[in-house]
TORKE-220420 format. One record per atom (N, C-alpha, C, O): x, y, z. Coordinates in nm, 3 decimals, padded with zeros to 5 digits. Layout:
x:y:z
X:Y:Z
...
***
This chain:
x:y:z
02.545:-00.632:-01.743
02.404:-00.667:-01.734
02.343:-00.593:-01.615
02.393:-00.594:-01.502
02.227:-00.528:-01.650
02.162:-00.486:-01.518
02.094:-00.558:-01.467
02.034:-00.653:-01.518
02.094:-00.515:-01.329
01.962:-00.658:-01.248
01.886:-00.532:-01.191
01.917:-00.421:-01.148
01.787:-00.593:-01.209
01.653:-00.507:-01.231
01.577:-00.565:-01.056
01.558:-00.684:-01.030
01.551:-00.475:-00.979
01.500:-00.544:-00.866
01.317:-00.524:-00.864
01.250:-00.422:-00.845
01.291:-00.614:-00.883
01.097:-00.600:-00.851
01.092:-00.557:-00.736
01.163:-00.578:-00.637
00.952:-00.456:-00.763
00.932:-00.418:-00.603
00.729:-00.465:-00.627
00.653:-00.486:-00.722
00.719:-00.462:-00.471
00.504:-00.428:-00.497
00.520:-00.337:-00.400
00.588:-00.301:-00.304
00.407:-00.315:-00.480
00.325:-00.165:-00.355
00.184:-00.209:-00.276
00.127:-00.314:-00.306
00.143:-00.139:-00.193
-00.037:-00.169:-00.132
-00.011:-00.028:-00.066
00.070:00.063:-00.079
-00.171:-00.068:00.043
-00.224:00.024:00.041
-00.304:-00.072:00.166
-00.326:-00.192:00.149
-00.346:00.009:00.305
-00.432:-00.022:00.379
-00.561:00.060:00.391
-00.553:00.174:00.437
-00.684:00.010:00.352
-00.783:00.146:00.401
-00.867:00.079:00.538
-00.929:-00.025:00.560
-00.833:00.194:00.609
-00.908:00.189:00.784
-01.008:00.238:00.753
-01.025:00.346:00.697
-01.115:00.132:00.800
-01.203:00.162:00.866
-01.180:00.213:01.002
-01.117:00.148:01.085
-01.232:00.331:01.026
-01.232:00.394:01.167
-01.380:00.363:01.238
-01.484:00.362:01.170
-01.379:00.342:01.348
-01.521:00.369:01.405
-01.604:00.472:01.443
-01.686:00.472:01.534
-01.565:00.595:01.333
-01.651:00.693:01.334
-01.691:00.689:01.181
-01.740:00.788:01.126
-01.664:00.558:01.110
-01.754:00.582:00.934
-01.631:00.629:00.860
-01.618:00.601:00.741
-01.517:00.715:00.942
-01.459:00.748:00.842
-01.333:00.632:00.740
-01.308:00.527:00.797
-01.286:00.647:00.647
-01.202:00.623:00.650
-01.072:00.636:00.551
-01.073:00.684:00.438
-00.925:00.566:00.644
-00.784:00.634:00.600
-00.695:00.560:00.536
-00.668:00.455:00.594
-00.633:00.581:00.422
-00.528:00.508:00.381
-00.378:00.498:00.404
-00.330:00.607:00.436
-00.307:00.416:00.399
-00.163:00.392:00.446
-00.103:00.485:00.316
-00.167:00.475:00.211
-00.005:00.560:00.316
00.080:00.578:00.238
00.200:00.609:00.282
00.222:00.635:00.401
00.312:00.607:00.168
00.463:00.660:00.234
00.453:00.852:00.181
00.373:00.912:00.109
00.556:00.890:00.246
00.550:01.037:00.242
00.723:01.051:00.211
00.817:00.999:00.271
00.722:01.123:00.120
00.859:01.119:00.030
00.844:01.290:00.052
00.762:01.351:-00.016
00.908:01.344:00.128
00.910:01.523:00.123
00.757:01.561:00.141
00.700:01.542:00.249
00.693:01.617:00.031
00.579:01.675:00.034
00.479:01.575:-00.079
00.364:01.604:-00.113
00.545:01.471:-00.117
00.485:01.416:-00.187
00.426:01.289:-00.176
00.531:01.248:-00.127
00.370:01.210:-00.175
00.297:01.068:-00.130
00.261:00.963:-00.214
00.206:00.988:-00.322
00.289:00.825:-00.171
00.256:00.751:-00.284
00.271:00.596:-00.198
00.290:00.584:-00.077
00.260:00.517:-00.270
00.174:00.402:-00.208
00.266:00.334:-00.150
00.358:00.326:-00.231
00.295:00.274:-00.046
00.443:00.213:00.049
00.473:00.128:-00.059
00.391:00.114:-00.150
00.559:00.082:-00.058
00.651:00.022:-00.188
00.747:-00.102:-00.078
00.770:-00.095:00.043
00.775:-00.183:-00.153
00.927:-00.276:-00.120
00.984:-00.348:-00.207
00.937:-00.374:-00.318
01.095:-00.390:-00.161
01.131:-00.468:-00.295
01.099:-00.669:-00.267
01.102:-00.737:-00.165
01.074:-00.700:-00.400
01.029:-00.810:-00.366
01.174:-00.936:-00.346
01.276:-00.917:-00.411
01.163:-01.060:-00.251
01.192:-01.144:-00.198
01.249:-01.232:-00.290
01.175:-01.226:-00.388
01.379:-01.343:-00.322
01.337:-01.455:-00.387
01.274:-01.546:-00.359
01.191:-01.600:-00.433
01.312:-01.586:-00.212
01.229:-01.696:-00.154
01.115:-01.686:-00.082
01.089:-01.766:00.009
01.008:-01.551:-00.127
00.875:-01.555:-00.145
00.847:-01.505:-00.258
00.909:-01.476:-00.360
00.700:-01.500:-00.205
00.601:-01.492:-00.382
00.555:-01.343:-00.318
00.520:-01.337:-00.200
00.558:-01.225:-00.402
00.537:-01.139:-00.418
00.455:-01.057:-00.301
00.503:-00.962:-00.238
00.294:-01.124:-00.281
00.245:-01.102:-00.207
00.297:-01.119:-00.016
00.270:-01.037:00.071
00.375:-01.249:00.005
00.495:-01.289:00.111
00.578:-01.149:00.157
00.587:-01.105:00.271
00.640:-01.087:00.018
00.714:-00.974:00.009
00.649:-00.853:00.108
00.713:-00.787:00.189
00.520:-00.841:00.082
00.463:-00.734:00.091
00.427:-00.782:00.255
00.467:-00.738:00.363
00.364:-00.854:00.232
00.304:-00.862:00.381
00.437:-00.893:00.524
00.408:-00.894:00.644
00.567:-00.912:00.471
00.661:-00.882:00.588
00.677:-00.742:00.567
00.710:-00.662:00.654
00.656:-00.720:00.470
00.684:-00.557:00.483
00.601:-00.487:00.568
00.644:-00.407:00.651
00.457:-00.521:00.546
00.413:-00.452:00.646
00.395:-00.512:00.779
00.288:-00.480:00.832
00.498:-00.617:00.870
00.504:-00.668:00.961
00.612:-00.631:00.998
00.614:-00.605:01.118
00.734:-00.614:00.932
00.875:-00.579:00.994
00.897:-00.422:00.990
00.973:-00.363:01.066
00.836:-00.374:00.910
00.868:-00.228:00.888
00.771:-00.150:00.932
00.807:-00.059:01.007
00.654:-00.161:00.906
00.513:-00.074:00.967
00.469:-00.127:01.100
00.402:-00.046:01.164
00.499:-00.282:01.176
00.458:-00.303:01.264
00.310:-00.326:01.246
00.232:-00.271:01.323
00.270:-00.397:01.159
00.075:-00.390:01.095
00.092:-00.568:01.190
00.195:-00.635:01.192
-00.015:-00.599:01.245
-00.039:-00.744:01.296
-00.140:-00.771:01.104
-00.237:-00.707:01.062
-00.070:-00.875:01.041
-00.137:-00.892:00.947
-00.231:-00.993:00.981
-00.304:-01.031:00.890
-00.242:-01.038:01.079
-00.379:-01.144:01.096
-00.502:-01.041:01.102
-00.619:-01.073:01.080
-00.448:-00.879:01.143
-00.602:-00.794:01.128
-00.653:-00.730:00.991
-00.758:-00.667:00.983
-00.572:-00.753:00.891
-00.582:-00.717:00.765
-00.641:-00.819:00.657
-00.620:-00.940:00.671
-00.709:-00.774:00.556
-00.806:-00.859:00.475
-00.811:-00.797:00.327
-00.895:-00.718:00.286
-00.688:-00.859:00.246
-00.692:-00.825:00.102
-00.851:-00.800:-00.011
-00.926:-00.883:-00.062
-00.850:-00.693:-00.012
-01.004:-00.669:-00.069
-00.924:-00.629:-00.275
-00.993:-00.613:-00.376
-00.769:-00.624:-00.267
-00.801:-00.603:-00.460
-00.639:-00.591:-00.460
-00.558:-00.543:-00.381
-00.632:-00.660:-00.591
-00.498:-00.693:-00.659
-00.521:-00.580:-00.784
-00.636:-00.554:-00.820
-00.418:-00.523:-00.840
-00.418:-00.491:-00.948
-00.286:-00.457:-00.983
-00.188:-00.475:-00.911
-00.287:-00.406:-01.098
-00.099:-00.428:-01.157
-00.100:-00.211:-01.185
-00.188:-00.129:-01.210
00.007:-00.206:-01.169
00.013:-00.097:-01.206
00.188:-00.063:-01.323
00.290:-00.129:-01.346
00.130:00.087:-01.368
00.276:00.061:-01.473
00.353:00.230:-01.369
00.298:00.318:-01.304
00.455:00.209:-01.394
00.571:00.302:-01.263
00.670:00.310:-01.388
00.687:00.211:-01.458
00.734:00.430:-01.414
00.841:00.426:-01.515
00.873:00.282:-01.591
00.965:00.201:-01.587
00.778:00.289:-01.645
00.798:00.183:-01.779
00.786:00.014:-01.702
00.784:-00.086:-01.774
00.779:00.007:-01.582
00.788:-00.119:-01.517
00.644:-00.151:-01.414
00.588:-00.084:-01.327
00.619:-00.295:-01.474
00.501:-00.367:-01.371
00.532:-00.316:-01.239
00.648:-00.289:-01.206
00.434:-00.305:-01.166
00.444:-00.307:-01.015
00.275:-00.351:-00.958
00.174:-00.300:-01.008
00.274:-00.439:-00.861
00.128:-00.489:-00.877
00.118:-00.428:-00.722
00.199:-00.456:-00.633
00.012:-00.347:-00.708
-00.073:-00.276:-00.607
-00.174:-00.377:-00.566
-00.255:-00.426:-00.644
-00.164:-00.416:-00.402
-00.235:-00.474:-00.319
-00.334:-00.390:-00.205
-00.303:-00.291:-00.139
-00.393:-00.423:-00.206
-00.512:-00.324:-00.114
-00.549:-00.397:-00.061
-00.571:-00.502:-00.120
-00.580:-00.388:00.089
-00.643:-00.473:00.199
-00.734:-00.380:00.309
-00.767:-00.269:00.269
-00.753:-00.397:00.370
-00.808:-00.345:00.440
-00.894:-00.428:00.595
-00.940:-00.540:00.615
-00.879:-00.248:00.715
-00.891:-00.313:00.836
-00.965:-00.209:00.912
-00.967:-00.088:00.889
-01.015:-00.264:00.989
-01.110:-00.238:01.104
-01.075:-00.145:01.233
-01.193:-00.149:01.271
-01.037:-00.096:01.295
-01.039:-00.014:01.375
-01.091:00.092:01.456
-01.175:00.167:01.407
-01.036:00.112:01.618
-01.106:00.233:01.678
-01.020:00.329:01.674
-01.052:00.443:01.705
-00.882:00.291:01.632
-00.814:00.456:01.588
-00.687:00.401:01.527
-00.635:00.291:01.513
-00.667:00.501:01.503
-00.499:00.480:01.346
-00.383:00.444:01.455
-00.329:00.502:01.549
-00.375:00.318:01.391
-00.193:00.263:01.425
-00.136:00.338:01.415
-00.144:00.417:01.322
-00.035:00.347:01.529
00.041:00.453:01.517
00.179:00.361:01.390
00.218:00.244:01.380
00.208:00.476:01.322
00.304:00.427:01.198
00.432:00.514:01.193
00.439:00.635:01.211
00.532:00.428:01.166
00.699:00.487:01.171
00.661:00.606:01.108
00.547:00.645:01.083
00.810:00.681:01.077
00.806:00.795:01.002
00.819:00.758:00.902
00.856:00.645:00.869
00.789:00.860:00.824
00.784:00.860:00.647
00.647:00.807:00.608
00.598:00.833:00.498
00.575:00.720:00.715
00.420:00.672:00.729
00.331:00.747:00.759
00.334:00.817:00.860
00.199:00.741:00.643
00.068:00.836:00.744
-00.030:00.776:00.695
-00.024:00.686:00.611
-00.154:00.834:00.756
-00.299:00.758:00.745
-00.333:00.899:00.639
-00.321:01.014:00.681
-00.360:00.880:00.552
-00.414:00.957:00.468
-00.578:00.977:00.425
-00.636:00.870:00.442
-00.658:01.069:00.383
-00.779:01.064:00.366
-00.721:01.066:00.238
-00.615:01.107:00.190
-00.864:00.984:00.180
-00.933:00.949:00.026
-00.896:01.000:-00.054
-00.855:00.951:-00.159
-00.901:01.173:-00.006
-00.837:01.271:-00.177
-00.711:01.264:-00.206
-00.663:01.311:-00.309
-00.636:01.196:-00.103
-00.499:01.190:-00.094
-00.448:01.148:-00.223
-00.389:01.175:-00.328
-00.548:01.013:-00.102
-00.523:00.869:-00.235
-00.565:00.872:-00.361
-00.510:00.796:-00.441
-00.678:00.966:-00.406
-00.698:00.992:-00.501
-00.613:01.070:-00.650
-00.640:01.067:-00.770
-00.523:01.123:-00.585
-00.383:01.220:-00.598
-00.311:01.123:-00.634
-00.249:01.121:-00.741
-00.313:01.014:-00.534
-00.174:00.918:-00.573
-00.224:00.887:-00.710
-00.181:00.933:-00.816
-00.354:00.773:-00.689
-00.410:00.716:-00.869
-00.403:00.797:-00.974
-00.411:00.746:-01.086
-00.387:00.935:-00.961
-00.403:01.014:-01.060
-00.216:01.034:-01.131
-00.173:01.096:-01.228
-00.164:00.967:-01.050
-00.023:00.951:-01.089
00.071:00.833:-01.156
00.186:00.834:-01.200
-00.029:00.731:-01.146
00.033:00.616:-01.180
-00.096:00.556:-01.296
-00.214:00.590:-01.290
-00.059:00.499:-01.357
-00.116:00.394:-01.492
-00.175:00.301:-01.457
-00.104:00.210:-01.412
-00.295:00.282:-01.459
-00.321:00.153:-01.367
-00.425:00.024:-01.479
-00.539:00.060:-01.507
-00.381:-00.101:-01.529
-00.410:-00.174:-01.547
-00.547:-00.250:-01.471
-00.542:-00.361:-01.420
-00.648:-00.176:-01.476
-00.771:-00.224:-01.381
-00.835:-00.147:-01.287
-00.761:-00.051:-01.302
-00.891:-00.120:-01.226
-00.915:00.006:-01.123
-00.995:-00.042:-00.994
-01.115:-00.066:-01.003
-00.935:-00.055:-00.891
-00.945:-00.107:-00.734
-01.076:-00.036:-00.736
-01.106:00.063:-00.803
-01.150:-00.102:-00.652
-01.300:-00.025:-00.581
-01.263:-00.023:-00.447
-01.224:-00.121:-00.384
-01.277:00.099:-00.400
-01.281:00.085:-00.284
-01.434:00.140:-00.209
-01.469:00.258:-00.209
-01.512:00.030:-00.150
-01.636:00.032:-00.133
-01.661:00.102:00.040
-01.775:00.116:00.086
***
């Protein structure tokens, strides 16, 4: 029998205090795509995600503010994409394999994955 491990993905978009702003992604070689983990038993999905980005990215999640849920399809399997977003006067500094990405990035990523609904990012 295989055991199949769930993972979720998100996504942070900074507000910078120059108007602009950057998204979290992981960086796999030359290629990029939305930080990923695998999910918890003894949390609920969203739990999963948000130690992830407390133990691994070092994010204070009391400064972050979920703005869109949506599900996405990844080789044949659910994976539900969380988007939040935060305020800032300059980019957290983030481990390696982490970067603050501009928009077209992210735009690159969506253009890669199946997405069940489509996040606004306003």
């Amino acid at each position: 029998m295989k055991i199949v491990t769930k993972q979720v993905s998100g996504t942070i978009m900074l507000h910078l205090e120059d108007g602009s702003k950057r998204f979290l992604v992981h960086e796999i070689g030359n290629e990029r795509e939305f930080a990923r983990t695998d999910t918890k038993a003894e949390n609920t999905v969203l739990a999963s995600f948000l130690n992830f980005l407390k133990s691994t990215l070092h994010i204070d999640v009391n400064d972050i503010r979920l703005v869109e849920l949506t599900n996405t399809q990844t080789q044949g399997n659910n994976l539900p994409l969380y988007v939040f977003e935060m305020v800032s006067s300059e980019m957290t500094e983030l481990p390696k394999g982490f970067a603050w990405e501009t928009p077209e990035s992210v735009r690159k990523i969506l253009g890669t994955i199946e997405i069940e609904g489509v996040p606004l990012f306003e």
